[in-house]
C-alpha positions in Angstrom: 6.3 21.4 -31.0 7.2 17.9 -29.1 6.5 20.2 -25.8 3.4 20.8 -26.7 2.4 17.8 -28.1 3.6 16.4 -24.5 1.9 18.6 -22.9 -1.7 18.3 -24.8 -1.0 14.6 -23.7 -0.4 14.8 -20.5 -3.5 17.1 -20.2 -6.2 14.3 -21.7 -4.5 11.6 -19.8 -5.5 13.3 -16.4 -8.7 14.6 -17.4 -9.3 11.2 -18.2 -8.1 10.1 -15.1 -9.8 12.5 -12.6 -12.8 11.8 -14.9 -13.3 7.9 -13.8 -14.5 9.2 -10.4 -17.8 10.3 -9.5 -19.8 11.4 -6.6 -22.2 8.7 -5.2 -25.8 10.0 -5.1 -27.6 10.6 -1.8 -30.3 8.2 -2.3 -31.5 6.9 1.4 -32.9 10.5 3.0 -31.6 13.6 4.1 -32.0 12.8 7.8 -30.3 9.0 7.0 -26.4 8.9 6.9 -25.8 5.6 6.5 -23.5 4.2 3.6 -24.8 3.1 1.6 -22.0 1.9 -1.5 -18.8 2.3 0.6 -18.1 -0.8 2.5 -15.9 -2.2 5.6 -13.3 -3.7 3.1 -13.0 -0.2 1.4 -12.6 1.7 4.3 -9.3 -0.4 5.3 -8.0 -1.3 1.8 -9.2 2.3 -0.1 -11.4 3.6 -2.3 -11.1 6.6 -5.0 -12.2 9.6 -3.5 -13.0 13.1 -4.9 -13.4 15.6 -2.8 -14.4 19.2 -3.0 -12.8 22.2 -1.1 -11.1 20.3 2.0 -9.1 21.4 4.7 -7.4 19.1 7.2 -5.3 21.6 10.3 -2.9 20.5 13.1 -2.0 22.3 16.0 0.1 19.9 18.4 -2.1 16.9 18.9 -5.2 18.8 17.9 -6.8 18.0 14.4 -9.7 19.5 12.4 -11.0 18.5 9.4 -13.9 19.8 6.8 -14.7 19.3 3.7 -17.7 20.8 1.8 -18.4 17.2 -0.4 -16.6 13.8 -0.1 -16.8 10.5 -2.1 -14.8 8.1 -1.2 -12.3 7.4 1.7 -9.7 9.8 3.6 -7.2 9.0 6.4 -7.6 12.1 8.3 -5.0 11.2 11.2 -2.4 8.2 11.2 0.0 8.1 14.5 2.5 5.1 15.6 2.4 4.3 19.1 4.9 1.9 21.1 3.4 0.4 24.5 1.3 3.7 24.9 -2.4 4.4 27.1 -4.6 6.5 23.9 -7.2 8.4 24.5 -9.2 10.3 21.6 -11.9 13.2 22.4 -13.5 13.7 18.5 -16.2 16.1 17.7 -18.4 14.8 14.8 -20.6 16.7 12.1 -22.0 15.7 9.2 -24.7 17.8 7.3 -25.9 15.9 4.2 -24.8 12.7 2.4 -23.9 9.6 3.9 -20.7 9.3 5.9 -18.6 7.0 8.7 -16.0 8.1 10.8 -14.0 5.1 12.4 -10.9 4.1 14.4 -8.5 1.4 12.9 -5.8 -0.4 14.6 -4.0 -3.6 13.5 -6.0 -3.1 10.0 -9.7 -3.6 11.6 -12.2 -1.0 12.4 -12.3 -1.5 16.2 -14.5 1.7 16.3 -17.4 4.0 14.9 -17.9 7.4 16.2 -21.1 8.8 16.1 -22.2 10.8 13.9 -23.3 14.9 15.2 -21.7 13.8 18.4 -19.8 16.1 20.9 -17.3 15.0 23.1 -17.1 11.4 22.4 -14.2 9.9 24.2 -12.3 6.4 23.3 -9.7 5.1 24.9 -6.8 2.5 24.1 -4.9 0.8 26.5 -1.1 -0.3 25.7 -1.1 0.2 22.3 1.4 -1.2 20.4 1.3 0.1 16.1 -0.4 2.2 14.2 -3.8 3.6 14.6 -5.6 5.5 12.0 -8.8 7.4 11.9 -10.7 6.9 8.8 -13.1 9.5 7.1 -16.0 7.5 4.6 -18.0 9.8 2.6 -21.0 9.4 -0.2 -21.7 12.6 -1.1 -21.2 14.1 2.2 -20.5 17.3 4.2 -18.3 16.5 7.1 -16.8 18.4 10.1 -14.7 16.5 12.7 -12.2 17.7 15.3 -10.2 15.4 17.7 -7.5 15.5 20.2 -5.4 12.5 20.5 -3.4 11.7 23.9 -1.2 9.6 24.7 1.1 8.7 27.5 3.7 5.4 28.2 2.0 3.0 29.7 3.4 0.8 33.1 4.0 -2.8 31.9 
């Protein structure tokens, strides 16, 4: 009886849980994919985020991730680098809600990748930390794949 008593517990406290987050309406246009609710400071320091049938692959140092509906904020890659020349080649594809897709180093957003983009290419010279590429999503159906290089760089 105290199992299931436990159990009925634990069951209401995470439906209560998951329950406290909710997708954020679409509410500037189809063809506008601008966030609107999800801000600069909850990109780097996190927001909760529901998501709905996502898939995140790596094969060597190629990444792809989808996901059919996002709110909220996903790290979709995070690498360490020590004194090293970066380069990324992302693929970008959004097809409804509002979404940002950005590169973070030393905790600020030193980049934005466009959005239904092909072959956008950034480079970093002598990085030194972490890097971390940041999925934002309000209601939104993303596709991204990337390739991230690196190689020592001559100091």
């Amino acid at each position: 009886m105290k199992k299931i008593s436990r159990f009925i517990l634990l069951l209401i406290l995470l439906l209560t849980l998951t329950g406290c987050v909710e997708h954020i309406e679409d509410t500037n246009g189809a063809d506008n994919f601008s966030l609107e609710t999800i801000t600069d400071q909850d990109i780097l320091n996190g927001f909760p985020t529901i998501s709905v049938r996502q898939s995140k692959v790596r094969k060597n140092n190629e990444y792809k991730y989808s996901v059919k509906k996002i709110t909220g904020v996903e790290e979709v890659f995070k690498g360490s680098f020590k004194k090293e020349n970066v380069a990324i080649t992302i693929n970008t594809s959004v097809e409804e809600g509002n979404a940002r897709i950005v590169l973070v180093y030393k905790n600020q957003i030193i980049k934005q990748f466009m959005l239904n983009a092909d072959n956008q290419v950034f480079s970093m010279i002598n990085v030194d930390g972490e890097i971390k590429i940041i999925v934002a999503g309000e209601s939104a159906k993303i596709n991204i794949d990337f390739i991230v290089e690196s190689e020592k760089s001559i100091s």
